[in-house]
N, CA, C and O atoms as CSV, one atom per row, in Angstrom:
chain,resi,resn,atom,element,x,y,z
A,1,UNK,N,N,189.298,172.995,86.221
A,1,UNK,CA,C,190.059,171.773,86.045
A,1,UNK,C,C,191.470,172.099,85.529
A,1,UNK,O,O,192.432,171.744,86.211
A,2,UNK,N,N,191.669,172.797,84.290
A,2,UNK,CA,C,192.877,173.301,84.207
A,2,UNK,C,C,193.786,174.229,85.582
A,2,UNK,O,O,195.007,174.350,85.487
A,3,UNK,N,N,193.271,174.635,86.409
A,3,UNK,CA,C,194.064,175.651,86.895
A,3,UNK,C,C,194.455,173.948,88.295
A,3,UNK,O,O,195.624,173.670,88.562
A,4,UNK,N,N,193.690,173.419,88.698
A,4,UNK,CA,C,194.494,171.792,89.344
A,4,UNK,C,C,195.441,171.401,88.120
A,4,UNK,O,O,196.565,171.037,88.466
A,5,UNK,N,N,195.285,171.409,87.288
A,5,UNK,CA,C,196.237,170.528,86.220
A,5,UNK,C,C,197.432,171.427,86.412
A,5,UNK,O,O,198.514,171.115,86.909
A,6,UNK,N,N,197.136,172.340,86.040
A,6,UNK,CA,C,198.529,173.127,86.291
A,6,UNK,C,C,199.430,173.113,87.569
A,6,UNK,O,O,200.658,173.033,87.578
A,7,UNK,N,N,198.586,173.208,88.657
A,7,UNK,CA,C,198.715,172.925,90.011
A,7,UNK,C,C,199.683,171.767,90.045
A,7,UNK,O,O,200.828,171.999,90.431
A,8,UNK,N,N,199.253,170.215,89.583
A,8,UNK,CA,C,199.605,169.424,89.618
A,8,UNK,C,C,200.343,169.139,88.682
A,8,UNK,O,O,200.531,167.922,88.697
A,9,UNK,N,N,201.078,169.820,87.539
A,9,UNK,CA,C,201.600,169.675,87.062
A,9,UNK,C,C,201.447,168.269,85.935
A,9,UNK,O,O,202.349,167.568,85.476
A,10,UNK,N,N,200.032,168.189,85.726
A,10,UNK,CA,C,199.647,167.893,84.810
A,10,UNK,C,C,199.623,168.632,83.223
A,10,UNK,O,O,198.663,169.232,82.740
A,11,UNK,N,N,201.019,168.391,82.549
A,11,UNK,CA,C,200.402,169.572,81.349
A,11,UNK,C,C,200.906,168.542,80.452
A,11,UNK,O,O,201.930,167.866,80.539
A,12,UNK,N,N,199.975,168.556,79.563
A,12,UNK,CA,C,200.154,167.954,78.543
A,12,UNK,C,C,201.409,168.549,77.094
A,12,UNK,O,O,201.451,169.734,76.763
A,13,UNK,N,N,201.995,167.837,76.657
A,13,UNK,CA,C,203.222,167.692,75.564
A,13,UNK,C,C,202.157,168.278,74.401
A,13,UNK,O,O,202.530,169.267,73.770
A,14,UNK,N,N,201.076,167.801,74.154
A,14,UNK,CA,C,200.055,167.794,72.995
A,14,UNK,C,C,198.734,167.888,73.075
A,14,UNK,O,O,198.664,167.002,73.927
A,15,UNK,N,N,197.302,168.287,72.879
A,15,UNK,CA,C,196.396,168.318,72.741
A,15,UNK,C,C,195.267,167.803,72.005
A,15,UNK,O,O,194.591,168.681,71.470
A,16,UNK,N,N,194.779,166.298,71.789
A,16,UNK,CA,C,194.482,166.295,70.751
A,16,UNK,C,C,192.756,166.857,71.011
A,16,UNK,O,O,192.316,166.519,72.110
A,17,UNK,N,N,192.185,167.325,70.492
A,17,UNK,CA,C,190.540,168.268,70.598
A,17,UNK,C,C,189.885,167.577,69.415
A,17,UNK,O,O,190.346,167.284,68.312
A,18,UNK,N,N,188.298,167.339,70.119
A,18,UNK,CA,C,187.241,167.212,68.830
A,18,UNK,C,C,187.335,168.582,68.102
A,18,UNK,O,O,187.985,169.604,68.323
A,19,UNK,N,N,186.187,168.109,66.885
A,19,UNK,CA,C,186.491,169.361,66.078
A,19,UNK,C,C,184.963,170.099,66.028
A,19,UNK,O,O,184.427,170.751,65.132
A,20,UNK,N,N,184.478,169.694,67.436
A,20,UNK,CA,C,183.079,170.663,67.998
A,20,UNK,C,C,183.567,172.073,68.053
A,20,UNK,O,O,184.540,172.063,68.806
A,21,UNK,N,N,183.469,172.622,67.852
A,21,UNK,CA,C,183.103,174.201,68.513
A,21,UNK,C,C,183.448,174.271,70.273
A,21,UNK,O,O,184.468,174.839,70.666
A,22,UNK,N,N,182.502,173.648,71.205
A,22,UNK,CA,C,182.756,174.156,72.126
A,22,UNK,C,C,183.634,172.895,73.091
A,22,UNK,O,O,183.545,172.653,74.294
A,23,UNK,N,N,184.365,172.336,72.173
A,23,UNK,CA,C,185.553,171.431,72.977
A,23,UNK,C,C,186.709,172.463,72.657
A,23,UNK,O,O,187.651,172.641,73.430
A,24,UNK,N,N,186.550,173.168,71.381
A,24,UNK,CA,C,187.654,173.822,70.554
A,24,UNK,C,C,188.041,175.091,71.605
A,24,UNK,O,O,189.131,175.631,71.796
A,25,UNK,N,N,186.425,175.413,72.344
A,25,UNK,CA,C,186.419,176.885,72.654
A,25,UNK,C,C,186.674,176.613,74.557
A,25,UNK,O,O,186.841,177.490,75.404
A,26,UNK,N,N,186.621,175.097,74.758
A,26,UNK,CA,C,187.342,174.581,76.231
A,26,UNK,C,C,188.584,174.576,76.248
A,26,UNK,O,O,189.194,174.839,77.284
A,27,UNK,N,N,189.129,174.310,75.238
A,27,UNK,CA,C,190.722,174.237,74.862
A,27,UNK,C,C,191.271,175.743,75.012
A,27,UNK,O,O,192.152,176.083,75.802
A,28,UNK,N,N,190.648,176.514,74.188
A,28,UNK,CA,C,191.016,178.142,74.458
A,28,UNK,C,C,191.165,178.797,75.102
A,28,UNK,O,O,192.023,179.663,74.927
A,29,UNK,N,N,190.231,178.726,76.456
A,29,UNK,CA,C,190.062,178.915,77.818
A,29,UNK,C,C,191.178,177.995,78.906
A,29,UNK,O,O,191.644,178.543,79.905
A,30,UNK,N,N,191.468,176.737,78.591
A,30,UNK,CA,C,192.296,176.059,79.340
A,30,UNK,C,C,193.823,176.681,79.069
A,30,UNK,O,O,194.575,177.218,79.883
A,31,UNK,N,N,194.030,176.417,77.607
A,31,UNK,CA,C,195.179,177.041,77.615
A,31,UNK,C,C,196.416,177.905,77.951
A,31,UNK,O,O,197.634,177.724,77.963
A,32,UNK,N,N,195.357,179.182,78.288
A,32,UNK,CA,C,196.693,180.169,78.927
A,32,UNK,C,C,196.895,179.880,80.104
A,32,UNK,O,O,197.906,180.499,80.436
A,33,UNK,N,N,196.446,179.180,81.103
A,33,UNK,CA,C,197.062,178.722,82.494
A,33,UNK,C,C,198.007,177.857,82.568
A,33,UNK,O,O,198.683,177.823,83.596
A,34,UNK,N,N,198.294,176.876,81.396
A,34,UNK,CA,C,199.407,176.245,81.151
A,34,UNK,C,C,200.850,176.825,81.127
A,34,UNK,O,O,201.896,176.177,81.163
A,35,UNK,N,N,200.696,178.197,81.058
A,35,UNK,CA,C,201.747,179.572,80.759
A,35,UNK,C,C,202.642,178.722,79.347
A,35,UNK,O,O,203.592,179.353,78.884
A,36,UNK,N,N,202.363,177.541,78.810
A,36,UNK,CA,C,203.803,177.966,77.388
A,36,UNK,C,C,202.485,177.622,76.270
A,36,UNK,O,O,201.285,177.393,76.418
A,37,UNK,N,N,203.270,177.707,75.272
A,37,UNK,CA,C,203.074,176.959,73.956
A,37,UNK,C,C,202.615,175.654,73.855
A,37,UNK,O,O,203.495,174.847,74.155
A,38,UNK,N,N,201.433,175.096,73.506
A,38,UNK,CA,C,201.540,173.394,74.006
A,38,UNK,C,C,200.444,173.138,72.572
A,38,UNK,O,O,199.412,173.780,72.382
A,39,UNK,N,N,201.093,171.819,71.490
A,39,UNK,CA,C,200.551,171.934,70.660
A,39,UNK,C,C,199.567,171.444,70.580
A,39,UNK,O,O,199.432,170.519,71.380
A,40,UNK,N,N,198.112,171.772,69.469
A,40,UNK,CA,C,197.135,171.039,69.744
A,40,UNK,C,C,196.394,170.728,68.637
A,40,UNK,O,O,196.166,171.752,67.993
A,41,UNK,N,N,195.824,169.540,68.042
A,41,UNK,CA,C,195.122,169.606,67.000
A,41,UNK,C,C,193.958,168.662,66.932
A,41,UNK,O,O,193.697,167.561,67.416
A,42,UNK,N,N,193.336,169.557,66.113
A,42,UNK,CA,C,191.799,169.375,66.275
A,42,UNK,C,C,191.667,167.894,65.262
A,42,UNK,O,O,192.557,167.786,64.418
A,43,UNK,N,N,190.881,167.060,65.300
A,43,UNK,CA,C,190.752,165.921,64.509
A,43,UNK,C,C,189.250,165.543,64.984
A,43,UNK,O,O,188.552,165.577,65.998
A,44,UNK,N,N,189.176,165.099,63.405
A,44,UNK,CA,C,187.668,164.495,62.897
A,44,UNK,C,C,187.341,163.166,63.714
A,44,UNK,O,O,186.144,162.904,63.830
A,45,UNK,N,N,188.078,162.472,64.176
A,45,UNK,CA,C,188.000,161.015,64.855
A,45,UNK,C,C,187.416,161.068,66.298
A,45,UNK,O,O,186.794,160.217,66.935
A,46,UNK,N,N,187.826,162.384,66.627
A,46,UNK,CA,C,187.422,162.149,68.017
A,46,UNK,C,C,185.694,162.688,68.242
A,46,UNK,O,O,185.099,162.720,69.319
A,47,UNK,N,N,185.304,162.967,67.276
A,47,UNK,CA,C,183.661,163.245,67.102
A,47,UNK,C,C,182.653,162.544,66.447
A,47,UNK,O,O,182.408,162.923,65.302
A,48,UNK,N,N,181.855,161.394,67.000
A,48,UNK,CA,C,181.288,161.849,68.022
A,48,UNK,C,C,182.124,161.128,69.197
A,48,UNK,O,O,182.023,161.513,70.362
A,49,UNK,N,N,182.844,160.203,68.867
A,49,UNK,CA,C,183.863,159.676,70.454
A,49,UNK,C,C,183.142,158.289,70.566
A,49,UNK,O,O,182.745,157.925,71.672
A,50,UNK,N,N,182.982,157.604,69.604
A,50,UNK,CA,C,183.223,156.176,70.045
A,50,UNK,C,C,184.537,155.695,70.122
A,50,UNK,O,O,185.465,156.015,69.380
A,51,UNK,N,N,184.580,154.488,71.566
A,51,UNK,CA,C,185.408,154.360,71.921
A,51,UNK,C,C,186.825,153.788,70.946
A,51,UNK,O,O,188.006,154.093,71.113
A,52,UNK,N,N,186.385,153.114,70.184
A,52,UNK,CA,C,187.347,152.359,69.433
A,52,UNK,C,C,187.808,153.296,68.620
A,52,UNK,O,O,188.969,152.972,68.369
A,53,UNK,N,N,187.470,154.539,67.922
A,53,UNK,CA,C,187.857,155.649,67.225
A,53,UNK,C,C,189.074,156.528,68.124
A,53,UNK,O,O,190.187,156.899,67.749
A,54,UNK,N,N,188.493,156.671,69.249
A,54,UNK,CA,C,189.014,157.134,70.428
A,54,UNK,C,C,190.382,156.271,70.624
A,54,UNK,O,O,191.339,156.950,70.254
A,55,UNK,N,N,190.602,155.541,70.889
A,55,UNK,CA,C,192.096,154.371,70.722
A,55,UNK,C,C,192.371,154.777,69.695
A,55,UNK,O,O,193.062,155.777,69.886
A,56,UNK,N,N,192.203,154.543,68.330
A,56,UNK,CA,C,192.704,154.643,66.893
A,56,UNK,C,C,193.228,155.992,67.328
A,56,UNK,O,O,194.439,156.208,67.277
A,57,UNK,N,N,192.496,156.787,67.695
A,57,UNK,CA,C,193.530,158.193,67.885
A,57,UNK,C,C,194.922,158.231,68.538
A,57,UNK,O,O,196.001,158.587,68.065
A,58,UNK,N,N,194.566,157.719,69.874
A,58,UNK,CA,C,195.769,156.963,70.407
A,58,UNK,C,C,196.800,156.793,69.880
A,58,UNK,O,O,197.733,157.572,70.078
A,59,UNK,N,N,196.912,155.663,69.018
A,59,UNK,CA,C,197.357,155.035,68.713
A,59,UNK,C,C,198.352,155.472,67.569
A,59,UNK,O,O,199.306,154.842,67.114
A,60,UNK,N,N,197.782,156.964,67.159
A,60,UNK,CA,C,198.258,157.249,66.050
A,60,UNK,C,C,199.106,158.802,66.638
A,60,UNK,O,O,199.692,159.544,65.850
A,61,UNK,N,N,199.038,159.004,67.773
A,61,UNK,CA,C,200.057,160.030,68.142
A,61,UNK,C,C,201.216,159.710,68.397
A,61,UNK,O,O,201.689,158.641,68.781
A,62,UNK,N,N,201.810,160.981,68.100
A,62,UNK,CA,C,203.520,160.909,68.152
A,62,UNK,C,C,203.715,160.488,69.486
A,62,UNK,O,O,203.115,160.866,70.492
A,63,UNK,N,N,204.788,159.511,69.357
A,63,UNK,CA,C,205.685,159.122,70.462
A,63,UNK,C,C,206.704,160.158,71.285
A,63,UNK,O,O,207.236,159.996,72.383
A,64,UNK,N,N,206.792,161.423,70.237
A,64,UNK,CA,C,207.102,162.517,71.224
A,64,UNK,C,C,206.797,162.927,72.231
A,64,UNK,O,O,207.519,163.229,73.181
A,65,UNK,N,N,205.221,163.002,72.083
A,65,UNK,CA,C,204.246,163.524,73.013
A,65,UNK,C,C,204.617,162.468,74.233
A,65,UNK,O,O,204.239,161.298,74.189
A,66,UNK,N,N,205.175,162.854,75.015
A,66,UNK,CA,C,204.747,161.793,76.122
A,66,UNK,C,C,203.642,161.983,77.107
A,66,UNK,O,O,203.400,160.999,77.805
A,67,UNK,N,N,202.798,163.239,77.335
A,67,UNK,CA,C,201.450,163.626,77.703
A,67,UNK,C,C,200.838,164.188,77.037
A,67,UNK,O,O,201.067,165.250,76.457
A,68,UNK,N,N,199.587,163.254,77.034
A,68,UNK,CA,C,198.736,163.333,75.389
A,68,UNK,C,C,197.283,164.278,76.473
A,68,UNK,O,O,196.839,163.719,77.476
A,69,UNK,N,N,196.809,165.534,76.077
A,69,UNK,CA,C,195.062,165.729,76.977
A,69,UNK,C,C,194.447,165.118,75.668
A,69,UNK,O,O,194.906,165.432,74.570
A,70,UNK,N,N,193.527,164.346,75.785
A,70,UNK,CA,C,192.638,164.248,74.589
A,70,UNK,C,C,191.038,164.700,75.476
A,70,UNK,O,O,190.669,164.273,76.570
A,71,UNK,N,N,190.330,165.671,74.576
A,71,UNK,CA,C,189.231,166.468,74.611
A,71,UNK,C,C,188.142,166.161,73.807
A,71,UNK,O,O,188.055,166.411,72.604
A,72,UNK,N,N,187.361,165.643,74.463
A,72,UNK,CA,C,186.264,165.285,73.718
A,72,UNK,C,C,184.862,164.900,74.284
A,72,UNK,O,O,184.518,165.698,75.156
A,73,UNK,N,N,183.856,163.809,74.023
A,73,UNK,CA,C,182.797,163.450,74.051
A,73,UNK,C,C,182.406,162.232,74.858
A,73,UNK,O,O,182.906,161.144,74.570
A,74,UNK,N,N,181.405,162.367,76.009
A,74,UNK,CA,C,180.756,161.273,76.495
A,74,UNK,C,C,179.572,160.927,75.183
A,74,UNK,O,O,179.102,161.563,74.240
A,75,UNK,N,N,179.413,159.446,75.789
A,75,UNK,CA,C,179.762,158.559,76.878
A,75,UNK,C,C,181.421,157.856,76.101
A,75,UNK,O,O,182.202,157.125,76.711
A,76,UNK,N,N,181.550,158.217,75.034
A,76,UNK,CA,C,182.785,157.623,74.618
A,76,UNK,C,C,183.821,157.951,74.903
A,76,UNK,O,O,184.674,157.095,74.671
A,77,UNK,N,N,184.361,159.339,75.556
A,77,UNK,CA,C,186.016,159.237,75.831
A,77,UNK,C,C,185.899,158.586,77.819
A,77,UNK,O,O,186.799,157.912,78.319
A,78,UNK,N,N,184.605,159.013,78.604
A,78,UNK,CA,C,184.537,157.637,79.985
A,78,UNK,C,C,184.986,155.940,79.560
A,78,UNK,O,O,185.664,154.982,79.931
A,79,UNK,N,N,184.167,156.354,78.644
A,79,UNK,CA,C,184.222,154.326,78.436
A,79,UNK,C,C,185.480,154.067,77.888
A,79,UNK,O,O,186.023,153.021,78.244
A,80,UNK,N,N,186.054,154.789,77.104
A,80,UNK,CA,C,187.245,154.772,77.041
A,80,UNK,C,C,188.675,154.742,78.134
A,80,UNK,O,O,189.631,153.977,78.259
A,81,UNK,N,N,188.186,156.125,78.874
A,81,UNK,CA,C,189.156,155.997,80.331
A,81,UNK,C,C,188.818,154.753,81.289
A,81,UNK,O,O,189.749,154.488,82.049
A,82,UNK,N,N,187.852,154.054,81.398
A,82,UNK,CA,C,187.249,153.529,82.054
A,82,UNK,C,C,188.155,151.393,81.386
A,82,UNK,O,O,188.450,150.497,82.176
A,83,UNK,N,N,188.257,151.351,80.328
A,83,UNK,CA,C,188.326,150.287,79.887
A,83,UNK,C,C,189.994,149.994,79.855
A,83,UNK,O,O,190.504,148.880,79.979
A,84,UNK,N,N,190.715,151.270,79.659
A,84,UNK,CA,C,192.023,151.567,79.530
A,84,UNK,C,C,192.481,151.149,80.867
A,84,UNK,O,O,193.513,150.479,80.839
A,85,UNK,N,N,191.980,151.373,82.025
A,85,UNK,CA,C,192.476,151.007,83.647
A,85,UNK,C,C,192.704,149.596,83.385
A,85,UNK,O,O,192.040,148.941,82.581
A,86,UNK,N,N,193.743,149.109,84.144
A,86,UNK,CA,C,193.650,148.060,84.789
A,86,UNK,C,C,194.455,147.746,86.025
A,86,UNK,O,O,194.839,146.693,86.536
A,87,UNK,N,N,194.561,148.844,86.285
A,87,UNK,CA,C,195.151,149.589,88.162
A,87,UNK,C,C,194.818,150.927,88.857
A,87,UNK,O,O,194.263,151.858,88.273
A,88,UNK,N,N,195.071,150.942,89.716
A,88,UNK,CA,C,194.567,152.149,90.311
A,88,UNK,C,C,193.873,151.836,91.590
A,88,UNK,O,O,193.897,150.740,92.150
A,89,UNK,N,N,193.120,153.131,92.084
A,89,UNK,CA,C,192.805,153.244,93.106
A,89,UNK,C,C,191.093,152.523,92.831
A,89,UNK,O,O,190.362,152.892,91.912
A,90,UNK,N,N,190.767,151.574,93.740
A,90,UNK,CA,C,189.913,150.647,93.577
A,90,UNK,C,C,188.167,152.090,93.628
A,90,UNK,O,O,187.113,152.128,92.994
A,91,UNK,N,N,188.809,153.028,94.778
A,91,UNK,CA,C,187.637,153.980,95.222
A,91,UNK,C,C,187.506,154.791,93.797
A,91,UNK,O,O,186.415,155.218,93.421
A,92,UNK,N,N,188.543,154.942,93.146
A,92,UNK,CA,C,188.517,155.911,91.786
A,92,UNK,C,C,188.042,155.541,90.579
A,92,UNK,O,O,187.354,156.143,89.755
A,93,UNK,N,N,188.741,153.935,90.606
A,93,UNK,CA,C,188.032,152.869,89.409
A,93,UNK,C,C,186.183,152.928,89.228
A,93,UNK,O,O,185.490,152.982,88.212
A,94,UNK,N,N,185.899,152.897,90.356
A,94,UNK,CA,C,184.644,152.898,90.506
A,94,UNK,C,C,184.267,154.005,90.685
A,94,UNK,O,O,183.055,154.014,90.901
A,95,UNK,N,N,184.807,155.171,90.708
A,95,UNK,CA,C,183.708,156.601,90.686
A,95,UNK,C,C,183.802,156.647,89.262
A,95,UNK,O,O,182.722,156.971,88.768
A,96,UNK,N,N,184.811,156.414,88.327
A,96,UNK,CA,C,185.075,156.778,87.342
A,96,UNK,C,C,183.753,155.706,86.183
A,96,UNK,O,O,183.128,155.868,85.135
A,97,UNK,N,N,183.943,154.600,87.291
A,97,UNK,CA,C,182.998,153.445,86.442
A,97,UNK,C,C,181.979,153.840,85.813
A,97,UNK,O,O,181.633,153.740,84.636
A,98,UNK,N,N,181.208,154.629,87.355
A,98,UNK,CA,C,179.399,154.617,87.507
A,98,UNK,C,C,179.488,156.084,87.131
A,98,UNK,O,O,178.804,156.559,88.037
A,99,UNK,N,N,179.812,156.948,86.517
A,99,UNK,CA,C,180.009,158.368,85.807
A,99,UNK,C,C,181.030,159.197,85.749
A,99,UNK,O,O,181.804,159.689,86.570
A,100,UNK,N,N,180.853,159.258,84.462
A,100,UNK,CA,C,182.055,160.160,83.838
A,100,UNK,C,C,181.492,161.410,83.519
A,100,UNK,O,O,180.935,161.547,82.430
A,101,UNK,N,N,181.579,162.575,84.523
A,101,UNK,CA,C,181.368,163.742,84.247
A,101,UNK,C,C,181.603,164.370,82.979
A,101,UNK,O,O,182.486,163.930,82.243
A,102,UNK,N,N,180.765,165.545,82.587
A,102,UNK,CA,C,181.186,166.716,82.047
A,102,UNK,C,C,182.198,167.412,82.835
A,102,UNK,O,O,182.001,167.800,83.986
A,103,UNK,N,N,183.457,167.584,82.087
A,103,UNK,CA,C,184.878,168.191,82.856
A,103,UNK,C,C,185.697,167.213,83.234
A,103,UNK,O,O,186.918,167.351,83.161
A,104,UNK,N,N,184.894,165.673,83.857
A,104,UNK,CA,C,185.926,165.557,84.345
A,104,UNK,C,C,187.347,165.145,83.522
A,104,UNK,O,O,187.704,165.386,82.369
A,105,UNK,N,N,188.047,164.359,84.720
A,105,UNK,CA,C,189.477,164.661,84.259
A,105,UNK,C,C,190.399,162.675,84.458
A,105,UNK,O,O,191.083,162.596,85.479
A,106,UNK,N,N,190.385,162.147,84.105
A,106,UNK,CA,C,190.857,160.755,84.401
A,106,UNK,C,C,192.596,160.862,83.783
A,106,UNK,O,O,193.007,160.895,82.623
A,107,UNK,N,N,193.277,160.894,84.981
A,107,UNK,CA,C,195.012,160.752,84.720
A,107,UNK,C,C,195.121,159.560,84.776
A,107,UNK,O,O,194.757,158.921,85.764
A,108,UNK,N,N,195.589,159.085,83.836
A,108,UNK,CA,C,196.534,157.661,83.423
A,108,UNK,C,C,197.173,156.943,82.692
A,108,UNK,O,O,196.990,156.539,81.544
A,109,UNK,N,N,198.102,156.771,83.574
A,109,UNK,CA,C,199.323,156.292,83.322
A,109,UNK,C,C,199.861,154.978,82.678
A,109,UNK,O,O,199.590,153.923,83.252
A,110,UNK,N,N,200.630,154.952,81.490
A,110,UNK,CA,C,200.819,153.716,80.682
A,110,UNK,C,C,202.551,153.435,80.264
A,110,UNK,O,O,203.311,154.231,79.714
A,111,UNK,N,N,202.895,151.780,80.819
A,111,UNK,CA,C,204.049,151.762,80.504
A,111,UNK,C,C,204.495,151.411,79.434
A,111,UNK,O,O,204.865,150.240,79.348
A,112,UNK,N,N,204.582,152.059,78.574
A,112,UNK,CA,C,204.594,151.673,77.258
A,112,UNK,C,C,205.671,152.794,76.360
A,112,UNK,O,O,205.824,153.975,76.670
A,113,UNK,N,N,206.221,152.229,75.415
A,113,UNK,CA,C,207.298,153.105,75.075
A,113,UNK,C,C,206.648,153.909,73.443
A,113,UNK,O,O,207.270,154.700,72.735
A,114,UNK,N,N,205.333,153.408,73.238
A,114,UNK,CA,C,204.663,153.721,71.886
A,114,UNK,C,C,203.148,154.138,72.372
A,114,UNK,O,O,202.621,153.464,73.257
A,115,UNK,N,N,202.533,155.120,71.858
A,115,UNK,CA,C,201.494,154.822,71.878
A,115,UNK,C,C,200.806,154.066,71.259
A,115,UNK,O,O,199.686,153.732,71.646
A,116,UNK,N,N,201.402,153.612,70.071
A,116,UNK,CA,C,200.573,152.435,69.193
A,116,UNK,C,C,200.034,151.227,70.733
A,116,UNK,O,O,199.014,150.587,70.988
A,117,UNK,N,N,201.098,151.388,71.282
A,117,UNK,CA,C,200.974,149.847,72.066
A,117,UNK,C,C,199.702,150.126,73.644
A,117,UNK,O,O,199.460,149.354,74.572
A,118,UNK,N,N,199.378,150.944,73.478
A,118,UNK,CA,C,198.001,151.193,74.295
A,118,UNK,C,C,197.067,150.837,74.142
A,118,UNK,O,O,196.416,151.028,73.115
A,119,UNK,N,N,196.626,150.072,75.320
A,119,UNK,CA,C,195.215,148.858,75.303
A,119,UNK,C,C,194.822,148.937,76.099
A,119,UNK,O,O,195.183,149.664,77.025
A,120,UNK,N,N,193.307,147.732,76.039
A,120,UNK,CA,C,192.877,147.945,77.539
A,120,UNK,C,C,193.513,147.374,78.140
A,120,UNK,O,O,194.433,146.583,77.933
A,121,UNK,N,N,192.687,148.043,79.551
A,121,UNK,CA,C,193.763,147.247,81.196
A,121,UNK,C,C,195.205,147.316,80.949
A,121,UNK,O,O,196.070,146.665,81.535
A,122,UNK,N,N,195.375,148.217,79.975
A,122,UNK,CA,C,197.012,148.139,80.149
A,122,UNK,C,C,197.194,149.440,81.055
A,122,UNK,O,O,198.411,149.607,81.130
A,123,UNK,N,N,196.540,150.437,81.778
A,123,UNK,CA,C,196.456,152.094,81.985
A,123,UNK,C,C,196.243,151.958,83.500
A,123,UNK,O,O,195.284,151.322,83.936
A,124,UNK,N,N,197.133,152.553,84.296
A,124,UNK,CA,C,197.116,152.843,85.634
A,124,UNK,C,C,196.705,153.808,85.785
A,124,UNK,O,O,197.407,154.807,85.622
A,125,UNK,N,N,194.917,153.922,86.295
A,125,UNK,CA,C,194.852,155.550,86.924
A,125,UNK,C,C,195.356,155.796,88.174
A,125,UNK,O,O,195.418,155.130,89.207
A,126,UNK,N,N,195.751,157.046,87.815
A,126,UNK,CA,C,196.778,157.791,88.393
A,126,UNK,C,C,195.809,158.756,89.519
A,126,UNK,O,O,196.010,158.746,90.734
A,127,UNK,N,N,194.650,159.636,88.784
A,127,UNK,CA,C,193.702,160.307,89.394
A,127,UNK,C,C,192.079,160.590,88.665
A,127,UNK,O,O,192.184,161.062,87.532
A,128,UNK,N,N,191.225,160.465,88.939
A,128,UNK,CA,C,190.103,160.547,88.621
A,128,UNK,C,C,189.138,161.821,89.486
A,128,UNK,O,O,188.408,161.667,90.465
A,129,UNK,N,N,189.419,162.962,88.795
A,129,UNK,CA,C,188.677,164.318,89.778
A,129,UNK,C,C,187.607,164.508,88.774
A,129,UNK,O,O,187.828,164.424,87.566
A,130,UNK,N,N,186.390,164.778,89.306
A,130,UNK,CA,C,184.884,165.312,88.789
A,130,UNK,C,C,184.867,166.940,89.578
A,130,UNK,O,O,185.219,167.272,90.710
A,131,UNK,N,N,184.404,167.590,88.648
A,131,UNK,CA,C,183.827,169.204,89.094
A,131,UNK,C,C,183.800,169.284,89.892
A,131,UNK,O,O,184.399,170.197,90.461
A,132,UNK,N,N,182.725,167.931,90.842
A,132,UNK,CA,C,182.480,168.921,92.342
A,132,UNK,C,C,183.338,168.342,93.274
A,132,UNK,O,O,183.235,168.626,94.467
A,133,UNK,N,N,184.277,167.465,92.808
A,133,UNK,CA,C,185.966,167.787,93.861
A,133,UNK,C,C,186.578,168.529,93.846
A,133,UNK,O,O,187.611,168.416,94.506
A,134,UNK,N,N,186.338,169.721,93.106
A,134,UNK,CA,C,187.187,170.954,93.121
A,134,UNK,C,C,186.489,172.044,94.310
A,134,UNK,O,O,186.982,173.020,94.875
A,135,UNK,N,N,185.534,171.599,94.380
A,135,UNK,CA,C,184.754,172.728,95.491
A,135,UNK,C,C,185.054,172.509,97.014
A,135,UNK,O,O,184.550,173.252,97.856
């Protein structure tokens, strides 16, 4: 999934990671294909990943960041990508609906000049790839 992100020039400004072990040790592995420096920090909120914790995180990153990866936990960071849409590709909305992989990857896009101001249906997905679209 990282080496499409890179591809696509998906790279995130910031990282925010649960503070599991092996989200910490997905992050480690993703990383050097990004080729720079990209900051990342681990936080207590995003574990176990209910959704509304999941926003509060949101909500509380720098406005620097203008591409946030946040790394974490089903079923709460899906239901999260999933509630955040309120555009997109109707075929993607709905793969993304009826399962949210392990790996996968939900890009989307928000016009908003804060992250405080991120809600639902305010989030245009952009792309919704699962594992075995990479094959």
């Amino acid at each position: 999934m990282a080496r499409l992100m890179a591809k696509r020039r998906w790279v995130p400004d910031l990282v925010l990671c649960s503070q599991a072990e092996r989200v910490r040790e997905t992050w480690q592995l993703m990383a050097p294909l990004f080729g720079g420096q990209i900051a990342a920090k681990t936080l207590r909120t995003i574990y176990p990943g209910a959704p509304s914790r999941l926003l509060m995180t949101l909500h509380r990153a720098p406005d620097e960041a203008k591409t946030l990866l946040l790394i974490g936990h089903n079923p709460g960071l899906g239901s999260l990508a999933v509630s955040l849409c309120g555009a997109g590709s109707k075929k993607a909305l709905e793969r993304m609906s009826a399962k949210f992989p392990t790996a996968g990857l939900a890009v989307i896009d928000f016009d908003a000049g804060h992250w405080s101001e991120v809600a639902a249906g305010a989030g245009r997905l952009e792309a919704f790839v699962r594992p075995k679209d990479l094959d």
